[in-house]
C-alpha positions as CSV (number, residue, x, y, z in Angstrom):
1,X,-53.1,-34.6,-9.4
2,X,-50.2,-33.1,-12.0
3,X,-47.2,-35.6,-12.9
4,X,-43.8,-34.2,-13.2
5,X,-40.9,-36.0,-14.8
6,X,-38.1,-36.6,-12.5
7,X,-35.0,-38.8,-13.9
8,X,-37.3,-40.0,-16.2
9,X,-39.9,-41.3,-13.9
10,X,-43.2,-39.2,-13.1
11,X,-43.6,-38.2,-10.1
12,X,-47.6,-37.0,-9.0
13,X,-48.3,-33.6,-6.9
14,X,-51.3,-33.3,-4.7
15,X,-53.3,-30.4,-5.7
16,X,-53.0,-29.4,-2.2
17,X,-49.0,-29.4,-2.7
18,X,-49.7,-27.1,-5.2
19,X,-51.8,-24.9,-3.4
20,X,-49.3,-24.6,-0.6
21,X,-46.6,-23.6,-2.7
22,X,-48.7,-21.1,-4.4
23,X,-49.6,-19.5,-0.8
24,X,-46.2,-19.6,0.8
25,X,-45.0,-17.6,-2.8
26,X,-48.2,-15.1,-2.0
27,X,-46.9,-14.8,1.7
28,X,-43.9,-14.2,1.5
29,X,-42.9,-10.7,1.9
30,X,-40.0,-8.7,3.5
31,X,-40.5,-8.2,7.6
32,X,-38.8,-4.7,8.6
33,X,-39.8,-4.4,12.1
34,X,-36.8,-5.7,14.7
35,X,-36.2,-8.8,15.6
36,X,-35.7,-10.9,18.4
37,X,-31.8,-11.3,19.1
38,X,-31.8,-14.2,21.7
39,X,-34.3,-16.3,19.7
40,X,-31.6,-18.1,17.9
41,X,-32.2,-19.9,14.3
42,X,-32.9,-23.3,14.8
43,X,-29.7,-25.5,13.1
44,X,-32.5,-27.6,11.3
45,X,-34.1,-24.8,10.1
46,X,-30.6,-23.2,8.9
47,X,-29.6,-26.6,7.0
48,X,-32.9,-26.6,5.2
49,X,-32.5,-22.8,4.1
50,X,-29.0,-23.9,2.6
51,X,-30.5,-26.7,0.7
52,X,-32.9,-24.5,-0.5
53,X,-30.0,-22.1,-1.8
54,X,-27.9,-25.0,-2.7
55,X,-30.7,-26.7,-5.2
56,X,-31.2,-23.0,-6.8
57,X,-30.9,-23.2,-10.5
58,X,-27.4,-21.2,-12.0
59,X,-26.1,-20.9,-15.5
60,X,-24.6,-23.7,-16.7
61,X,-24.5,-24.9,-13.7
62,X,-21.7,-22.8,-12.6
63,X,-23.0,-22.3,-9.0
64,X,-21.6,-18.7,-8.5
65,X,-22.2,-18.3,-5.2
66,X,-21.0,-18.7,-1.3
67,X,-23.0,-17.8,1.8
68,X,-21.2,-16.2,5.2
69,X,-23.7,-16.9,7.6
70,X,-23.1,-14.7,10.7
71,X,-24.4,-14.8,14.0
72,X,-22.2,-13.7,15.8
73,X,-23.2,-10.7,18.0
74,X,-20.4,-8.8,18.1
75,X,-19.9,-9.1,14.3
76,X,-23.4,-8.0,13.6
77,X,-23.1,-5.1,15.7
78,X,-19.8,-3.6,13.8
79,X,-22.1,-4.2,11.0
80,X,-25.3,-2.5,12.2
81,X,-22.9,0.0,13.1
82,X,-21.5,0.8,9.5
83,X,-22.4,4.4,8.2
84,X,-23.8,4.3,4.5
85,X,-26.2,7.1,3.5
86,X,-28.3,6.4,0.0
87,X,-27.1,7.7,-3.3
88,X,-29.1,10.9,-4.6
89,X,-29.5,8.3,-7.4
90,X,-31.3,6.0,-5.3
91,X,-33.5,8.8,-3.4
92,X,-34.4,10.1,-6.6
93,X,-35.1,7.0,-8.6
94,X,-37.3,5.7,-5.6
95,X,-39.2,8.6,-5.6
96,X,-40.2,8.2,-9.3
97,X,-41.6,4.8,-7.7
98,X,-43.2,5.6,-4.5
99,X,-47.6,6.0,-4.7
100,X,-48.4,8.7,-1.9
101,X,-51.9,7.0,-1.2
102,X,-53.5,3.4,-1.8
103,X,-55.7,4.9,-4.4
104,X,-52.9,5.3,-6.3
105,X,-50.8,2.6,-5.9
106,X,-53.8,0.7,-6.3
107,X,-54.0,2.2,-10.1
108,X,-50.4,1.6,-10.4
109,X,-50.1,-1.8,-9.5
110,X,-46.1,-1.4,-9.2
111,X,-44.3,0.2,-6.6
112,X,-44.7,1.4,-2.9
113,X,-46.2,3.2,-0.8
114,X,-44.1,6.3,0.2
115,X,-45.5,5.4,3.9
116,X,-43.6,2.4,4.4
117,X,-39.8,4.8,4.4
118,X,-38.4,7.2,6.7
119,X,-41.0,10.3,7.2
120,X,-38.6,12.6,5.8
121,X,-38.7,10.7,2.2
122,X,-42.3,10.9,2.5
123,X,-42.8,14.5,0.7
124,X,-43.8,14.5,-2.9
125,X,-41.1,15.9,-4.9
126,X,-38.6,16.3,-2.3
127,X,-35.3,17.1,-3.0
128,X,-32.5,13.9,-2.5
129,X,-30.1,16.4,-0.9
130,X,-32.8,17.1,2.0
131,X,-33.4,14.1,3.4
132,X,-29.9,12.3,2.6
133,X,-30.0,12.5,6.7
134,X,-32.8,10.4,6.6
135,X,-31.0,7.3,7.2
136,X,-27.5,7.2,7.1
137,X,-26.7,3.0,8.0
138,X,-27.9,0.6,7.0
139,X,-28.1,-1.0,10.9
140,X,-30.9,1.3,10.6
141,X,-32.6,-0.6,8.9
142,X,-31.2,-3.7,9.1
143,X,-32.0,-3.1,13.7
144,X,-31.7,-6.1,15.7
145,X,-31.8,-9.7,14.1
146,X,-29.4,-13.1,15.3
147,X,-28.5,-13.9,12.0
148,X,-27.3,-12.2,8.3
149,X,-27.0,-14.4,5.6
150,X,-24.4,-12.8,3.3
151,X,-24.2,-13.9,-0.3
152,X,-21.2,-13.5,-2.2
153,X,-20.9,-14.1,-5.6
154,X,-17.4,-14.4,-7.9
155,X,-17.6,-12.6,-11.4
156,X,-15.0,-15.3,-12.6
157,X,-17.6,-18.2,-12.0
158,X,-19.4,-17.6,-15.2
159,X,-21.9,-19.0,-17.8
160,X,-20.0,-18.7,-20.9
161,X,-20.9,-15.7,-23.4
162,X,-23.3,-14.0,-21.3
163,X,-22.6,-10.6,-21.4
164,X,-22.1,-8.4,-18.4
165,X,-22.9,-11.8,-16.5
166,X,-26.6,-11.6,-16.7
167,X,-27.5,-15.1,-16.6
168,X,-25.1,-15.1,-13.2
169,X,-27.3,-12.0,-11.7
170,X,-30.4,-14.1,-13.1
171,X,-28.8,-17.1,-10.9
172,X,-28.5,-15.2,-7.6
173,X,-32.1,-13.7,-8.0
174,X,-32.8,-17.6,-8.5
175,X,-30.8,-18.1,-5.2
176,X,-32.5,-15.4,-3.5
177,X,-36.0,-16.7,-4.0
178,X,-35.1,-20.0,-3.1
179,X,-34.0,-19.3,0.6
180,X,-36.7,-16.9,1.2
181,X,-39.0,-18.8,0.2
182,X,-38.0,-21.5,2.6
183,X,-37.5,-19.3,4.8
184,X,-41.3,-17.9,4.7
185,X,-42.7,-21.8,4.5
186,X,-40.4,-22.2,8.0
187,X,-42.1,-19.5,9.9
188,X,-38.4,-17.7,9.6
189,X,-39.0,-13.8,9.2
190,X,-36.8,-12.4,6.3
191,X,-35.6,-8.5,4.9
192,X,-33.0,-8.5,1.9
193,X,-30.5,-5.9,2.7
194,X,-29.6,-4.3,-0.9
195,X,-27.6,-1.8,1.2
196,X,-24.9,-3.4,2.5
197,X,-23.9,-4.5,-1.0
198,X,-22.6,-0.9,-1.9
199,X,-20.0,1.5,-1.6
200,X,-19.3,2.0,1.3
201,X,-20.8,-0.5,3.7
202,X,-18.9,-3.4,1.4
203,X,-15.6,-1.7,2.3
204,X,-16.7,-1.9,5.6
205,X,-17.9,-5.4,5.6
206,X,-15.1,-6.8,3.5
207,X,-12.9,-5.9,6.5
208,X,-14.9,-7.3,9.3
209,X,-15.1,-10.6,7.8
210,X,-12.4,-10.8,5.7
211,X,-13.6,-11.5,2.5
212,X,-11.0,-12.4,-0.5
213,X,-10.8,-9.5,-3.5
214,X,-12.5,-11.4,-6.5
215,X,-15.4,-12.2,-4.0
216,X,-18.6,-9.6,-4.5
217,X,-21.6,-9.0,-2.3
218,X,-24.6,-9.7,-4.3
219,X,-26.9,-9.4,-1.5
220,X,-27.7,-9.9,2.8
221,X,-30.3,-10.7,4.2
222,X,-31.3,-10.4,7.8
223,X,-33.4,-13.7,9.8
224,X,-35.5,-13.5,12.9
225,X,-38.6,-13.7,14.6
226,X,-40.1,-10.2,14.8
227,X,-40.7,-8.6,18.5
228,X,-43.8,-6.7,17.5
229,X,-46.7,-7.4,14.8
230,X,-45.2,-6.0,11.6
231,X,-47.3,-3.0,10.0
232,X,-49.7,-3.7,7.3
233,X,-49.5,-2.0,4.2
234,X,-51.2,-2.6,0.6
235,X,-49.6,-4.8,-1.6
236,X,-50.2,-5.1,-5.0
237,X,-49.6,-6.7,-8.3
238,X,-50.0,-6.2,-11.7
239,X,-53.0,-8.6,-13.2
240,X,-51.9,-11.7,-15.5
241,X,-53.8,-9.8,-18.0
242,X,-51.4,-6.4,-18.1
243,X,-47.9,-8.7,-18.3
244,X,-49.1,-11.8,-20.3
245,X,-49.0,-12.0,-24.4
246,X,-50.3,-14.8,-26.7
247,X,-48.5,-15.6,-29.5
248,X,-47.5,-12.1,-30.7
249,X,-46.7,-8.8,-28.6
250,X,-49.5,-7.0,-27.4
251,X,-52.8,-10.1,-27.7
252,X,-54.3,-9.8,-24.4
253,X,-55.3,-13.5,-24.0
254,X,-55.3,-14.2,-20.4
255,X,-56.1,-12.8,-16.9
């Protein structure tokens, strides 16, 4: 059993509750297959994915965040129908990431495999302007789903003296990993849509839903129950050994 202090009181976790938590963090992962459209969200399941959100820890607990959730279908069709090709930046940088076998990703232990994108971004040392074709919207990838979670965030709601706002990009990760994580433990599929939080698609999708000027997309994500088993791919991590220090930079103590 492990106490934790709560308003001063302890309060004891099962070993088994720790366990659990430890395994939905492990399973969670981001499903890009399509999903179902008529299976609706269940409202119960919805509420407790806002409370997740809503208990996610900000800067100075400034809270800088709202969420648009949409489900309605002609709304997410204008979305899915919004024309965004990637930046050469992005091709380019994501090619500096991508492994081209599980031997060496495997060695890496950081990025992806190059098999899990479009097959035209699959060439070693391919040139951005060839396969900027590859996927021009982001309804590409974001296919069929009932629901996006859109989360907006305002620069103006800030911790003071953080520069550049980091501890408020630091708070929307926070609020990221708390609804997909609740997400995962509900049996709710999840893919974060980084996309639609560019130029152009936020033009677009400022428009369709009427967002106010100081409000920013930080992120969307898309929810669902997948029609077909997703693909299985290698996923790795770095060992506790290569990222953790003890004491001073550079003692290898753990792992």
């Amino acid at each position: 059993m492990s106490p934790r202090l709560t308003g001063g009181a302890a309060v004891v976790l099962p070993e088994s509750a720790m366990r659990d938590i430890l395994e939905v963090i492990r399973s969670r992962h981001s499903s890009r297959v399509p999903f179902d459209a008529k299976r609706r969200i269940l409202d119960q399941d919805l509420q407790l994915i806002l409370e997740a959100a809503r208990w996610a820890p900000t800067a100075h607990n400034m809270q800088n965040f709202e969420i648009l959730v949409v489900d309605d279908e002609a709304i997410l069709a204008a979305i899915g129908a919004i024309q965004a090709p990637p930046s050469q930046t992005f091709l380019r940088e994501n090619y500096d990431q991508l492994s081209f076998s599980e031997d060496e990703l495997r060695q890496r232990k950081t990025g992806l495999l190059a098999s899990m994108f479009p097959a035209p971004w699959r060439v070693p040392k391919a040139r951005p302007e060839d396969v900027l074709d590859a996927e021009r919207s982001p309804g590409g990838s974001m296919q069929t789903c009932p629901m996006l979670l859109i989360v907006l965030y305002d620069a103006r709601r800030r911790a003071p003296a953080s520069e550049g706002d980091v501890l408020g990009m630091i708070s929307l990760g926070c609020v990221m990993q708390n609804l997909w994580l609740m997400a995962e433990a509900l049996g709710v599929s999840v893919q974060i849509l980084s996309a639609l939080s560019g130029a152009p698609a936020e033009d677009h999708i400022r428009r369709i839903l009427g967002l106010p000027a100081p409000m920013k997309i930080a992120f969307a994500c898309r929810l669902g129950y997948p029609t077909a088993a997703p693909g299985s791919y290698l996923r790795v991590r770095r060992d506790i050994g290569d990222f953790a220090h003890h004491n001073r930079y550079g003692r290898r103590a753990f792992g």
